[in-house]
N, C-alpha and C positions, 0 to 999 in steps of 0.2 A: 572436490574439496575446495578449489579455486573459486569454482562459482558460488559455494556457500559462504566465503570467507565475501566475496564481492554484496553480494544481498544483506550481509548483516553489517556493512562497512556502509553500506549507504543510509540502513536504518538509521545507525550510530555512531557514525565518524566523518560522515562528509563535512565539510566545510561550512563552517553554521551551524550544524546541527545540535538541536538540545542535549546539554549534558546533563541536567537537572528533571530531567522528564521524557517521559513520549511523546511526538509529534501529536495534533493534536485530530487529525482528518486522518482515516485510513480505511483502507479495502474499499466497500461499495458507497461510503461516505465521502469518496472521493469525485465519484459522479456527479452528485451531488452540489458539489462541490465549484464544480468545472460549470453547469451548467445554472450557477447562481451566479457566478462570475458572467457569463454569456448573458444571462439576464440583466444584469449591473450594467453588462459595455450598453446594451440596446438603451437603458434608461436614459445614463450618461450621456451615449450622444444625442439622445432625443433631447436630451433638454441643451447639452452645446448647441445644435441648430437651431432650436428658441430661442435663445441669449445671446446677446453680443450686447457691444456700443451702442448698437442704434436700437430703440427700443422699437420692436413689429409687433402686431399683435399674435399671439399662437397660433390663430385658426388661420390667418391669410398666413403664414408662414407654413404650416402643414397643405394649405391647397395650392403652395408653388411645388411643394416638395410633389404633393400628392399627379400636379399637371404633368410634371418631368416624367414621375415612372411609371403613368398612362399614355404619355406620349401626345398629351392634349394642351391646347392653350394657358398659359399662368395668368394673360391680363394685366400685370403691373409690370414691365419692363425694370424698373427700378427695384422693383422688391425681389423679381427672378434673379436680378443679379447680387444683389447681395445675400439670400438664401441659397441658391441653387448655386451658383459662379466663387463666391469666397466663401461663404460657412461650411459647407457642407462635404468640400474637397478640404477644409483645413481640419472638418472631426477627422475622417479617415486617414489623412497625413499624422493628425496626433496619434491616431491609434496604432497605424502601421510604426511610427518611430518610437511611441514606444512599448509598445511588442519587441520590437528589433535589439533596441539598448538591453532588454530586460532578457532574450538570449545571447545577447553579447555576453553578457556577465555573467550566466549560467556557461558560458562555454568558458571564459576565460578561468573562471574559480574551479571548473573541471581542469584546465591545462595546468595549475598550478598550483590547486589543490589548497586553496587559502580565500575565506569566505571575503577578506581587503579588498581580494581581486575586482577593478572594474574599469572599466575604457576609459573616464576620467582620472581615476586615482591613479592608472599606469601607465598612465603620457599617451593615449591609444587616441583617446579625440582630441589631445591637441595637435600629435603629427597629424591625424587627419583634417584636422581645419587648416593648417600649413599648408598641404598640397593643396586644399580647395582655394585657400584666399589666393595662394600663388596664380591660379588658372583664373579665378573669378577677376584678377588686377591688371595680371599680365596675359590671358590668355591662353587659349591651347598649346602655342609656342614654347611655354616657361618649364614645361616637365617634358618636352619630346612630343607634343602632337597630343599630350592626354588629355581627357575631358574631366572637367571636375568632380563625378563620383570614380573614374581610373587613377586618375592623381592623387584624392584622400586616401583611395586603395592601397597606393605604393606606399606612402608618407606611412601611414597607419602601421603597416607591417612592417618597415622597416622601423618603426616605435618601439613598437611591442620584440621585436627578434633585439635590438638592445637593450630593452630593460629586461628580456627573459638571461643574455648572457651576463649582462651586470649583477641579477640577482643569483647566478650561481657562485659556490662553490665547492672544489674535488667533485663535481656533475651531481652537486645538489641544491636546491632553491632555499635558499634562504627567505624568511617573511621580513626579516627587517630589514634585508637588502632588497627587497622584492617592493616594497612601499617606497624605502630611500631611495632606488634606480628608477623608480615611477615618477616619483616627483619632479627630482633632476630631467628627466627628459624629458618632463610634460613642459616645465618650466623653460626645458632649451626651446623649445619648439614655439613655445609662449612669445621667448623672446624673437625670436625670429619671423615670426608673424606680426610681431609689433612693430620690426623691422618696414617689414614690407607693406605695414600700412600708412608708415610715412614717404610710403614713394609712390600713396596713389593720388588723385587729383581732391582737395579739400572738400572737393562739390559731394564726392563720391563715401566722404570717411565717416560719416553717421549711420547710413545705410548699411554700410561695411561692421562697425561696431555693434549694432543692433541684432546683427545676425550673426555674430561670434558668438554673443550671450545667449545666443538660442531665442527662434521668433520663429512662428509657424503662418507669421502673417504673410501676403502673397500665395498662400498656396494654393495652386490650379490642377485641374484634372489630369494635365500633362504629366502632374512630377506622382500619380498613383502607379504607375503599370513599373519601373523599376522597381521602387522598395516593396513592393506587393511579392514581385516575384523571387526576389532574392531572400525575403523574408519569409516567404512558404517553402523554399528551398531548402534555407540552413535550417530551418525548426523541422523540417521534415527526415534529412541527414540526420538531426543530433536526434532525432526519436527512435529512429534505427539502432544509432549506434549507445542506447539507451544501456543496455547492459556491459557495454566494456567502457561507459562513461561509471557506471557503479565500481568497475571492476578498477579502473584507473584509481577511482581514493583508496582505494584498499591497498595502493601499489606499484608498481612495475610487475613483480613479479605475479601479484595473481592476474593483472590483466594480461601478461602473458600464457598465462594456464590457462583464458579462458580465447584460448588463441588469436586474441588482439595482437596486430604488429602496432607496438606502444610509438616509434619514432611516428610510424606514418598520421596514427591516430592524433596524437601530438601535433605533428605539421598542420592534421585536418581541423581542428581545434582554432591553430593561429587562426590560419586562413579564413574560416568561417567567423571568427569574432573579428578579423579586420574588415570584414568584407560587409559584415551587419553596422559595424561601428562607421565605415567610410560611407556606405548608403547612407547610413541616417545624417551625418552630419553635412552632407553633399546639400542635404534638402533643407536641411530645417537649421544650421550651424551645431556651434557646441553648447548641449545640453547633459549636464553632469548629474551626477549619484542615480540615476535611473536604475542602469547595472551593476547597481550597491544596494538598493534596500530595497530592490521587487525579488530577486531573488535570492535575495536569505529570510525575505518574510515566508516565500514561497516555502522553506525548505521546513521553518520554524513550524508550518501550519502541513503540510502532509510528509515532513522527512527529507530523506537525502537521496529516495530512488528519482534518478532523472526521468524517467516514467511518467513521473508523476510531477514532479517539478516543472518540466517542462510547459507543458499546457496549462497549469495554473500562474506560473509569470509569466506566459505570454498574454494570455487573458486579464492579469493585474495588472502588468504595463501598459496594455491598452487602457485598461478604465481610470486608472493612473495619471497618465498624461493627459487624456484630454480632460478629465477633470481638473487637472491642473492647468492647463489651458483656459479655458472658462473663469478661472480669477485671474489671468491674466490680462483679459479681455474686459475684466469689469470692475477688477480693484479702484482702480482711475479711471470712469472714463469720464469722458469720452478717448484717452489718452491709452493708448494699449503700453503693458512693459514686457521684458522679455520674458521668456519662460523659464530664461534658464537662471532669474533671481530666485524663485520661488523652488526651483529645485534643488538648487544650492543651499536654501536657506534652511529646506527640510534635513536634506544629507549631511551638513558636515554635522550638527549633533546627534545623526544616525553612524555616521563611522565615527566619533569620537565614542557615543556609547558601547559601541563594535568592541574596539578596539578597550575598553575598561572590561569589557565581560570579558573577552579574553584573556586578559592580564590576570583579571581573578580568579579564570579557571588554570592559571598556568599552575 
């Protein structure tokens, strides 16, 4: 009974989910689906590695690519470095971060069962750009010896465990204390990082700014093998736990008939959306609404079985960001700007509309 109550709670009750209609992808249309998406990331970044600032031409630009992963000469030193060395570790950065933001916010809107839910909206990347800025200004030193994706780690979760207890209460979540304790703490953490960026060296506070706002620029081969792996982790974890994630909006109680232990699941939830949210912002700074409008499009277009959500916003968040990325790179140039203008600029009239459907469906 528990488990049927959990399948028809994911059809029609999860978080986002259409009131007005059926989802609009389902059963073997979902394959489909998935693997139109996988054709889109391949497009996407085919053409991010043609495109940037400096104008190459296609064909020398696919015969640096084509040298590297035959393991033969490129010829232009100058053209291998900027196709091979910065474009091409910066599409993968964009796709890994945003994959990562886009299961942060499928786990979080699971832990708290409210489609608002997302690392930006609920102080979750700004504590974790606190611990990073702290390590990146002052060093290993300033949080105990941690390193800047372990320091966004702690920040992050210690974020997210006070806007989860703010937004209770009698040990229930409130949605308007759940947004109003997101705020407030995103904003403390705002301010204390603003703090800390008047005690770094003037030379240094442009560079520092640029990557608060979120910038994918500088990214090298080095910074893939972390968020690669911690991102095929939790997406792997929350696919598992795909049916007591269904069972969880239906509940407490039917996710415990469906012999889910809800605390632990709960803590595993934090954990994994602190731990997607601290990675990503370790590499690329604060980049917001990603885990606000890839995964309630997600839910909007196949429903609310995490099944099936899942691998459709991790697939949207990658094709997502680095297409977003790619106007970043070319609105201005020669002049790159952050990335995290243009995703702010989409999201707040994404959660303001959010938040009107809601109201009219109350």
């Amino acid at each position: 009974m528990a488990e049927a109550v959990a399948e028809r709670t994911a059809e029609t009750a999860a978080p986002g989910a259409a009131r007005r209609g059926p989802h609009m992808v389902s059963g073997a249309m979902t394959g489909v689906l998935i693997a139109g998406l996988a054709v889109a990331f391949v497009a996407v970044a085919v053409a991010a590695i043609s495109i940037g600032s400096v104008n190459l031409p296609v064909g020398a630009v696919w015969r640096v690519v084509g040298a590297h992963l035959t393991g033969s000469a490129s010829g232009d030193p100058l053209r291998d470095q900027i196709v091979w060395d910065i474009r091409t570790p910066r599409v993968l950065i964009a796709a890994l971060v945003g994959a990562g933001l886009s299961v942060a916010g499928v786990a979080l809107q699971a832990l708290v069962r409210n489609p608002l839910a997302d690392p930006y909206i609920l102080g979750v990347s700004s504590g974790a750009s606190l611990g990073a800025v702290l390590v990146v200004s002052f060093g290993t030193t300033a949080l105990g010896g941690l390193g800047v994706t372990g320091a966004a780690f702690a920040t992050a979760t210690l974020s997210v465990l006070v806007v989860y207890a703010l937004a209770q209460r009698g040990g229930r979540l409130l949605d308007s204390r759940l947004v109003l304790a997101g705020v407030a703490v995103g904003y403390l953490c705002s301010a204390a990082t603003s703090y800390v960026q008047l005690q770094v060296d003037p030379s240094e506070l442009h560079g520092l700014m640029f990557w608060l706002m979120g910038s994918i620029a500088g990214a090298t081969w080095s910074d893939l093998g972390v968020p690669a792996a911690v991102i095929a982790v939790c997406t792997l974890f929350l696919l598992v736990q795909g049916r007591a994630l269904n069972a969880l909006m239906a509940g407490d109680d039917a996710a415990a008939g469906l012999g889910a232990s809800v605390q632990a699941l709960r803590i595993a939830l934090l954990v994994v959306a602190s731990l997607l949210t601290a990675t990503s912002v370790s590499v690329v700074g604060g980049i917001g609404f990603v885990g606000l409008m890839v995964p309630h499009a997600a839910r909007f277009v196949v429903g609310g079985d995490h099944r099936r959500v899942l691998p459709v916003a991790t697939l949207t968040g990658a094709v997502f960001l680095v297409a977003v990325d790619i106007v970043a790179r070319t609105a201005d140039r020669p002049n790159e700007l952050p990335i995290g203008i243009f995703t702010t600029g989409l999201g707040v009239p994404f959660f303001l509309w959010l938040l009107r459907r809601r109201s009219g469906g109350a």
